[in-house]
C-alpha positions in Angstrom: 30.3 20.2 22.6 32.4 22.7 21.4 31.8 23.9 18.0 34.7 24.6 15.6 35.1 27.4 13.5 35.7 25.7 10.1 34.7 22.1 8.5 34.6 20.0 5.9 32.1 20.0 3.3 31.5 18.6 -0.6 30.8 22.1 -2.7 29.5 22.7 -5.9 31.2 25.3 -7.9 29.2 26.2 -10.8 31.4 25.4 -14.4 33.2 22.7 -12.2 31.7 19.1 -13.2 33.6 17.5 -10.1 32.6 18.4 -6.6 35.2 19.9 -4.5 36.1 18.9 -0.7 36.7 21.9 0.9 37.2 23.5 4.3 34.5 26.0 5.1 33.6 28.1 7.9 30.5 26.1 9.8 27.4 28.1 9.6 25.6 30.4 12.1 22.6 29.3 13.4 19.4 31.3 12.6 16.8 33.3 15.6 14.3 30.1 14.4 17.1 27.3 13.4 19.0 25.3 14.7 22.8 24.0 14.1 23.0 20.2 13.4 25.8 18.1 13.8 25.3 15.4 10.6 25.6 12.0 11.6 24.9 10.5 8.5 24.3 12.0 4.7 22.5 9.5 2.0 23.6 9.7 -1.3 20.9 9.8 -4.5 21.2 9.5 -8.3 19.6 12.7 -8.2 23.4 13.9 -7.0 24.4 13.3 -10.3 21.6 15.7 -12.0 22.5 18.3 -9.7 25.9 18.5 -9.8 25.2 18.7 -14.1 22.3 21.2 -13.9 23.0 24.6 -12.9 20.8 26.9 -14.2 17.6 27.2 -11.7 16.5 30.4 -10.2 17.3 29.7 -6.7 21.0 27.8 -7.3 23.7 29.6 -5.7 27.4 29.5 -7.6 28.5 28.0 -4.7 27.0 25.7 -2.4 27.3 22.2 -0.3 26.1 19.1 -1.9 23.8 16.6 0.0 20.0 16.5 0.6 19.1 13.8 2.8 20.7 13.9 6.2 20.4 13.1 9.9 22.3 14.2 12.8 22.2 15.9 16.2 21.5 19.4 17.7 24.3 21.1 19.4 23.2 24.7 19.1 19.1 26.3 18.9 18.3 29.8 18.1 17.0 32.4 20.6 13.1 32.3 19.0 12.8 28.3 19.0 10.0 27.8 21.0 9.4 24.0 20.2 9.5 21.4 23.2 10.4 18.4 20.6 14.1 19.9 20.3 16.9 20.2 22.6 20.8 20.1 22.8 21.4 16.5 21.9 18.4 15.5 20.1 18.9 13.3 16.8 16.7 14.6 14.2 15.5 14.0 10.5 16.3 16.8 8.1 13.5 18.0 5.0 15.8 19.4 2.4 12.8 21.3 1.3 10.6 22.5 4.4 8.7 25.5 2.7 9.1 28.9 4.2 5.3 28.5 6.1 4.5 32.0 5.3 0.8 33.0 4.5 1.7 34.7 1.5 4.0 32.1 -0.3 2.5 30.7 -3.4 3.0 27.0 -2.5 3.3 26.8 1.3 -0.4 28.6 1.6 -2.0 25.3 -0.7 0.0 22.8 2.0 3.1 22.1 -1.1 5.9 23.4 1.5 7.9 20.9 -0.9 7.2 22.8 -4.4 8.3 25.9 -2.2 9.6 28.7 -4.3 11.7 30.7 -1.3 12.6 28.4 1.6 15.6 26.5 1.7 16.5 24.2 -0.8 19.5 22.2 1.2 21.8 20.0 -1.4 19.2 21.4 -4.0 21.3 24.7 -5.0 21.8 25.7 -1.8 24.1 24.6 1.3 22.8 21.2 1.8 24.7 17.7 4.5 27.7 16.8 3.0 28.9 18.7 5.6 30.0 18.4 9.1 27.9 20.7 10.6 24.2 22.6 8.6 22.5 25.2 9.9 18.7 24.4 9.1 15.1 26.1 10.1 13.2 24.3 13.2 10.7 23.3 10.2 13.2 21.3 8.5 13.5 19.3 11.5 12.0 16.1 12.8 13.0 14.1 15.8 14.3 10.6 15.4 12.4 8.4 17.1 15.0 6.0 19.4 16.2 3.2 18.1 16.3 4.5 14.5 20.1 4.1 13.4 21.0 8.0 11.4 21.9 6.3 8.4 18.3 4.9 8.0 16.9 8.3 9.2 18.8 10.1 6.8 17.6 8.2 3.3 14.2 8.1 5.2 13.7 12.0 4.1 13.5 10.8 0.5 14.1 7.4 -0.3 11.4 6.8 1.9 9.6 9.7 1.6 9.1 10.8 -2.1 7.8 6.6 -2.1 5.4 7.3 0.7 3.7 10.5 -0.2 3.4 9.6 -3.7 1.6 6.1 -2.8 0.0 7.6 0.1 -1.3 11.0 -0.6 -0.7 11.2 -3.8 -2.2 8.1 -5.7 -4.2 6.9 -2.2 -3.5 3.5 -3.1 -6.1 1.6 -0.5 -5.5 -2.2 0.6 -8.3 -3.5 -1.6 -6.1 -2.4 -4.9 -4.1 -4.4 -6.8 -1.0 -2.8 -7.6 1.9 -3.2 -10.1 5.0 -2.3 -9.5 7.7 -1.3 -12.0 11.3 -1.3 -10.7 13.0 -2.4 -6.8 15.9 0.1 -6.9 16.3 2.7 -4.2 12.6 4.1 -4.0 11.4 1.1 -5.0 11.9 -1.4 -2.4 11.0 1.3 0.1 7.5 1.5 -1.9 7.2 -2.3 -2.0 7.2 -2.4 1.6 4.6 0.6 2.0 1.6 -1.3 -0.4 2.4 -4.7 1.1 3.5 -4.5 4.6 2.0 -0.6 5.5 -1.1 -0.7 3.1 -1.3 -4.3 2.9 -2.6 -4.3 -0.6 -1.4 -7.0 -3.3 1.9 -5.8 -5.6 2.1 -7.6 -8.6 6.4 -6.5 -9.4 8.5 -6.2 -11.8 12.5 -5.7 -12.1 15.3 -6.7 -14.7 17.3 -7.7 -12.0 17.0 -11.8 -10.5 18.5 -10.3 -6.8 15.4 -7.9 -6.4 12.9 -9.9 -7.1 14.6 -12.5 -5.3 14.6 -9.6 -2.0 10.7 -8.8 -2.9 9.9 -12.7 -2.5 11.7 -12.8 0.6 9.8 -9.6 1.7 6.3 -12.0 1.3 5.4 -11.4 -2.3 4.2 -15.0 -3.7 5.9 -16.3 -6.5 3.4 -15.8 -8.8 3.0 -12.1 -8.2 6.4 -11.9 -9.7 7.3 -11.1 -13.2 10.3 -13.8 -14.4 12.9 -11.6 -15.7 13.2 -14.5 -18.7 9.2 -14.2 -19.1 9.0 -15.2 -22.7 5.5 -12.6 -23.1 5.5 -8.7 -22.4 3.8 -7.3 -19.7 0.4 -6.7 -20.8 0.9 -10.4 -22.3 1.6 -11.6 -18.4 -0.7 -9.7 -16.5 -3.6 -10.4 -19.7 -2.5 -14.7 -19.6 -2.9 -14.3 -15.7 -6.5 -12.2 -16.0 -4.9 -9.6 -13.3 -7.1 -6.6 -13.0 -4.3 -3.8 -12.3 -6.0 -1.1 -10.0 -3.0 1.7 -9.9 0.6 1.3 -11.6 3.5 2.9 -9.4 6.3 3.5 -12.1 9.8 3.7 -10.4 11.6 3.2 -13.6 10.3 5.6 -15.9 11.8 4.2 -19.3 9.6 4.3 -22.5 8.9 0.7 -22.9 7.7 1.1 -18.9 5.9 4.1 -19.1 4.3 2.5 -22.6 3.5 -1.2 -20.7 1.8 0.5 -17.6 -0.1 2.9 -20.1 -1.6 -1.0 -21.5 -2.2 -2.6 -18.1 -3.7 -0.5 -15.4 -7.6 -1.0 -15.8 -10.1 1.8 -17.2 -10.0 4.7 -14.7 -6.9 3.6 -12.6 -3.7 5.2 -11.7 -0.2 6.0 -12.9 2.1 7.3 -10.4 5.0 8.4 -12.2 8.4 8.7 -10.2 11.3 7.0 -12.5 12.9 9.1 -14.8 15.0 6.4 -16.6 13.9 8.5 -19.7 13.5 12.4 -19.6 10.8 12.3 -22.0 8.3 9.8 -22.6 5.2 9.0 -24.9 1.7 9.2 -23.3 -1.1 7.4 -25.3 -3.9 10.0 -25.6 -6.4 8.0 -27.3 -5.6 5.4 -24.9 -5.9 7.1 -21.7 -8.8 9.2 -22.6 -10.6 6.2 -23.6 -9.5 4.1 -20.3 -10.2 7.8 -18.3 -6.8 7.6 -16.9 -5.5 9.4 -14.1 -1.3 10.3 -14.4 -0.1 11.7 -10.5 3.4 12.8 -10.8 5.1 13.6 -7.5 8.1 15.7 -6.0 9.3 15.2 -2.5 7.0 15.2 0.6 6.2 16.5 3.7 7.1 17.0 7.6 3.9 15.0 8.2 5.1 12.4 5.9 8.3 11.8 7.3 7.0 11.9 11.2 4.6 9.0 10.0 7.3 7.1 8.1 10.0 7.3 11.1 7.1 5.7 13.1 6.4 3.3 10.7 10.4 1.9 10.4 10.6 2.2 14.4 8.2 -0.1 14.7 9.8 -2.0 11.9 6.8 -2.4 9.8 9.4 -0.6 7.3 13.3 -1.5 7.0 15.1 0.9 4.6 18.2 -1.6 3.4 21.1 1.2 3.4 24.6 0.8 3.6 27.4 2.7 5.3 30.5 4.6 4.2 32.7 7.9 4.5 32.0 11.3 3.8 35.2 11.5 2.2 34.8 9.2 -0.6 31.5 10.9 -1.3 31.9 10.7 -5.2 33.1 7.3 -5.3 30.4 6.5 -3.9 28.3 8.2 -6.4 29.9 6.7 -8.7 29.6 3.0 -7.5 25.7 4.0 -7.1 24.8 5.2 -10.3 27.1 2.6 -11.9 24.4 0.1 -9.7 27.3 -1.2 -7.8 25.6 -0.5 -4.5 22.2 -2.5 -3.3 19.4 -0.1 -2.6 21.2 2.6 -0.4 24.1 4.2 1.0 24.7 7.2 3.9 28.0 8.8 4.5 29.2 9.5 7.7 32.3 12.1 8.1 34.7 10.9 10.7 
């Protein structure tokens, strides 16, 4: 196809609260990247955080909004040597791939995600509320056929910050019993990995009837389900049922959450920590060193990750619920999201 010399793209200006649609020139393609045509861009709450935070090492004054995206390669530098990616191939794109260099810091212990120097797309650098993104081959994974681009776009972190929390972070193993705190977003995605990936037993819990309605519908048995007009706390249920609670994966991340999976998860379990409903929250010393607690917080994940998760939703053992809308309403959208207007998930397409 031929590629234009300018598109449209959501920027960040730093001092501006609002994002800014602007016309841009499309980006060169590097010696080892390629030049992506985005098909589809998923919106996060963590939009919101990034477009108010500006003072991180690596954040540019200026740069494109947007780190989850999918779309198609139309142009591959002169040193790609990879076989997996040619002109018209639909690929999955890491917002954070690492730089992979021997001598970086993170990338050298396997964290490409907590990588200092690499690209950080929609993170403070040029990121897929664009038309067009240049990337680094390693940012790149090919979409397996049949996955739609909006689902392979919220796959690289909706999906995948669930996954390689619950995976490789707190190795939840299908002879757990697991609670759950919270079916937004990352939630339902993580839901579906312990029951339906792991096939381990979720006991969940969500303020809102239509999620744990969705969660019953997804297999969990009634009485694995916290009543959102339980008369009892938490502890109180899980205690009255005699539920031994192996690991806790919090996905909500409020103090009376992060106190109530604190009480419940058994003497030398798990806390995976993901929510950040509260920026700060109070951890029970006496508590957790008596019960020899184990607290995993994660950030992102990995290429690995996501080639095992677009696998995993091919063959449909996962189903990411997103929904669809324009690139050019981007912060309405935002809006309707964080407001919790919108079920789960949404990815933008530009038209």
């Amino acid at each position: 196809m031929p590629i234009p010399s300018t598109m449209r793209a959501w920027r960040k200006h730093k001092g501006n609260p609002a994002p800014l649609w602007e016309e841009i020139p499309v980006p060169s393609v590097s010696p080892t990247g390629l030049l992506v045509k985005l098909l589809a861009s998923g919106v996060c709450h963590s939009d919101q955080a990034l477009i108010d935070v500006e003072d991180r090492p690596h954040f540019d004054d200026v740069y494109t909004l947007g780190h989850e995206g999918c779309g198609e390669i139309i142009e591959i530098g002169a040193e790609v040597t990879n076989q997996q990616f040619a002109i018209g191939t639909r690929v999955a794109l890491l917002a954070v791939p690492g730089c992979g260099l021997a001598t970086c810091s993170e990338c050298a212990r396997n964290l490409p995600q907590l990588c200092p120097d690499g690209a950080h797309h929609g993170i403070g650098q040029d990121g897929f509320f664009a038309e067009f993104v240049a990337v680094d081959q390693r940012a790149a994974v090919p979409l397996p056929d049949g996955v739609p681009p909006e689902i392979g776009a919220v796959a690289t972190d909706a999906v995948l910050t669930a996954y390689h929390g619950i995976v490789r972070r707190a190795q939840v193993q299908s002879n757990e019993t697991v609670f759950l705190f919270g079916l937004g977003g990352l939630g339902f995605n993580a839901l579906q990995i312990v029951l339906n990936h792991i096939k381990a037993r979720v006991i969940v819990s969500d303020m809102r009837r239509e999620k744990l309605l969705a969660a019953r519908e997804l297999g969990v048995p009634e009485s694995d389900i916290v009543p959102v007009d339980t008369p009892v706390s938490i502890p109180e249920f899980i205690a009255w049922r005699g539920i031994t609670i192996d690991t806790v994966l919090e996905f909500v991340g409020k103090r009376q959450t992060f106190s109530d999976a604190q009480k419940i998860v058994r003497p030398g379990g798990k806390i995976l920590c993901i929510g950040t409903g509260d920026r700060v929250n109070d951890l029970d010393m006496k508590n957790g060193i008596r019960k020899r607690l184990s607290f995993l917080f994660n950030y992102g994940g990995q290429k690995p990750d996501l080639e095992e998760i677009l696998t995993l939703i091919k063959k449909r053992v996962l189903r990411p619920r997103v929904q669809t809308g324009s690139l050019k309403d981007y912060p309405t959208y935002l809006r309707r999201l964080c407001a919790g207007e919108i079920e789960d998930r949404v990815a933008l397409v530009p038209e």
